[in-house]
C-alpha positions in Angstrom: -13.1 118.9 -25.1 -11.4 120.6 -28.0 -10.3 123.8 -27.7 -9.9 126.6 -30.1 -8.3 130.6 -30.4 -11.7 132.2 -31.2 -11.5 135.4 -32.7 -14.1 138.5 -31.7 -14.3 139.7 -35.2 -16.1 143.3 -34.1 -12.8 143.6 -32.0 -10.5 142.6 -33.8 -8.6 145.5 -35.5 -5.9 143.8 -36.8 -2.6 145.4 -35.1 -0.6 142.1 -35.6 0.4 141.9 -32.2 -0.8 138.4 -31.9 1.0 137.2 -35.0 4.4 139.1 -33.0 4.1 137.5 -29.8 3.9 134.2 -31.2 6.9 134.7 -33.3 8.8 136.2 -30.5 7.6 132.9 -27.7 7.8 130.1 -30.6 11.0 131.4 -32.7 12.3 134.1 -30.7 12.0 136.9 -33.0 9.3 139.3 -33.7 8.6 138.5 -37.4 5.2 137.8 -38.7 6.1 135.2 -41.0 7.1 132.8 -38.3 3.7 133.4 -36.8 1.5 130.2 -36.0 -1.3 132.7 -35.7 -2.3 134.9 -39.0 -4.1 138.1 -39.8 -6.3 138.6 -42.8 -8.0 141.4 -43.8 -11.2 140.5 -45.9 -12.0 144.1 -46.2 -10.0 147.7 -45.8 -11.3 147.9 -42.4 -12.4 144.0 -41.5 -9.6 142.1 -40.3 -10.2 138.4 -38.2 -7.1 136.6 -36.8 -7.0 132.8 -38.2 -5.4 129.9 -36.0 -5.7 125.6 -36.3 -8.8 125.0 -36.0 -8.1 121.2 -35.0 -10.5 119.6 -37.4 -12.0 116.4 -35.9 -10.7 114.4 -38.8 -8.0 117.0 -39.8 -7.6 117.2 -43.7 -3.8 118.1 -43.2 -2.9 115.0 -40.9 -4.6 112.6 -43.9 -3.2 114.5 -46.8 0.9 114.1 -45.2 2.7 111.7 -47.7 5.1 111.4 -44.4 2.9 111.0 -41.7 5.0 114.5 -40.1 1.6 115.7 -38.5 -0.6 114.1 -36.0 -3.2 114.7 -33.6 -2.2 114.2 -30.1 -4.6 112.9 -27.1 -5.9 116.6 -26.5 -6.5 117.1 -30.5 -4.2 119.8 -31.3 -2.2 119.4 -34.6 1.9 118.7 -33.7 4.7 118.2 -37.7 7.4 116.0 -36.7 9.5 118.4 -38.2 12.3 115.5 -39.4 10.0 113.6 -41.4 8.1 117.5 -42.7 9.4 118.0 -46.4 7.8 121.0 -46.7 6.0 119.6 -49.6 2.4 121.7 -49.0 0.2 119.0 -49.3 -1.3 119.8 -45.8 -1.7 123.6 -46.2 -3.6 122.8 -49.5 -5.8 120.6 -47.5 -6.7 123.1 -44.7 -9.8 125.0 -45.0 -8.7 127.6 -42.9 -5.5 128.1 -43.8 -3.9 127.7 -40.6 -1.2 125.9 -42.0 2.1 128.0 -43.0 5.5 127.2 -44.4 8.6 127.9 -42.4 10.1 130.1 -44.4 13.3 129.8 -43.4 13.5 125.3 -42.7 11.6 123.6 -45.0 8.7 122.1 -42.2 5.5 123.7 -41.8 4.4 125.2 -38.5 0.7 125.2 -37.0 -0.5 126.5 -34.0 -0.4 124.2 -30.9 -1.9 126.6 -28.2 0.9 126.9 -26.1 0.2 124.3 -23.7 -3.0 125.7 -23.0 -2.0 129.3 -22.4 -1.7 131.0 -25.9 0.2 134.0 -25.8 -1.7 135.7 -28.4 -4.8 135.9 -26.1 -2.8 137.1 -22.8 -1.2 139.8 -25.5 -4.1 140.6 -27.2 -4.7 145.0 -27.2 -8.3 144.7 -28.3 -9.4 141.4 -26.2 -10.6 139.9 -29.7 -9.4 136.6 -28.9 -10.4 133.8 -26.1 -9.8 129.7 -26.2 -13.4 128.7 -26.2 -14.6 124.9 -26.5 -15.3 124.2 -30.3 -18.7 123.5 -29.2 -19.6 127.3 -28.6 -18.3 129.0 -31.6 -20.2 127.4 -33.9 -21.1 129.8 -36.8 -20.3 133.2 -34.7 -17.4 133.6 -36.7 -19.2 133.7 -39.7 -22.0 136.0 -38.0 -19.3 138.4 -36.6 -17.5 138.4 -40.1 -20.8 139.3 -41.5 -21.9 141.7 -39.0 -18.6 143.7 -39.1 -19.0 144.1 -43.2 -22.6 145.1 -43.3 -21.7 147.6 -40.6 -18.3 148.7 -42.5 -20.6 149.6 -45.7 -23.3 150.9 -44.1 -21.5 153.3 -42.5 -19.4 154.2 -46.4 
């Protein structure tokens, strides 16, 4: 069963402390742009936290002219980061833009759920985010996304 970060967009007020924590557990700094996990805002007041999605037949993995990503046996999306050129053919191909360039090595990075226990969710202030089985989120994000704009200019 493939399991995503699933983000409660009526919770989420978008601090940034998920994209700090992962900086801080993957790289060992606290700087944003190291972060596997991103924030966007699609309104002043509507932020959603965006993370791999791990596409069934992942866009990114086909698009690599080095084969440096690739879907292990529980889905998630690993770079071989000596064969990664940093070229951004895979972060063109994702969707979701879960894909990011290192900015400091010239690999990209993607989420890979911390073995199972994503700091992001354990650090979370608001509770906006929870690994949930693909299955169940089907269109909620959208519905949240939705909700929390009509509700932002209803309230202008």
């Amino acid at each position: 069963m493939r399991m995503i970060i699933s983000v409660y967009a009526e919770k989420c007020n978008g601090c940034g402390v998920c994209e700090l924590i992962c900086s801080a557990s993957k790289e060992g700094v606290f700087n944003k742009r190291l972060s596997r996990i991103r924030v966007v805002s699609i309104e002043p007041t509507i932020d959603m936290a965006v993370a791999c999605r791990f596409c069934e037949d992942p866009p990114c993995v086909k698009s690599c002219p080095r084969k440096a990503l690739f879907r292990d046996s529980n889905g998630i999306i690993l770079v071989e980061e000596t064969k990664c050129n940093g070229c951004g053919w895979c972060i063109e191909a994702c969707d979701f833009g879960a894909i990011q360039l290192h900015p400091f090595r010239h690999h990209v990075i993607v989420c890979d759920l911390c073995d199972g226990e994503p700091k992001c969710i354990k650090w979370c202030p608001a509770g906006a985010l929870q690994l949930v089985p693909l299955s169940t989120v089907t269109g909620k994000a959208r519905v949240q996304a939705v909700t929390k704009l009509f509700n932002y200019q209803s309230n202008r």
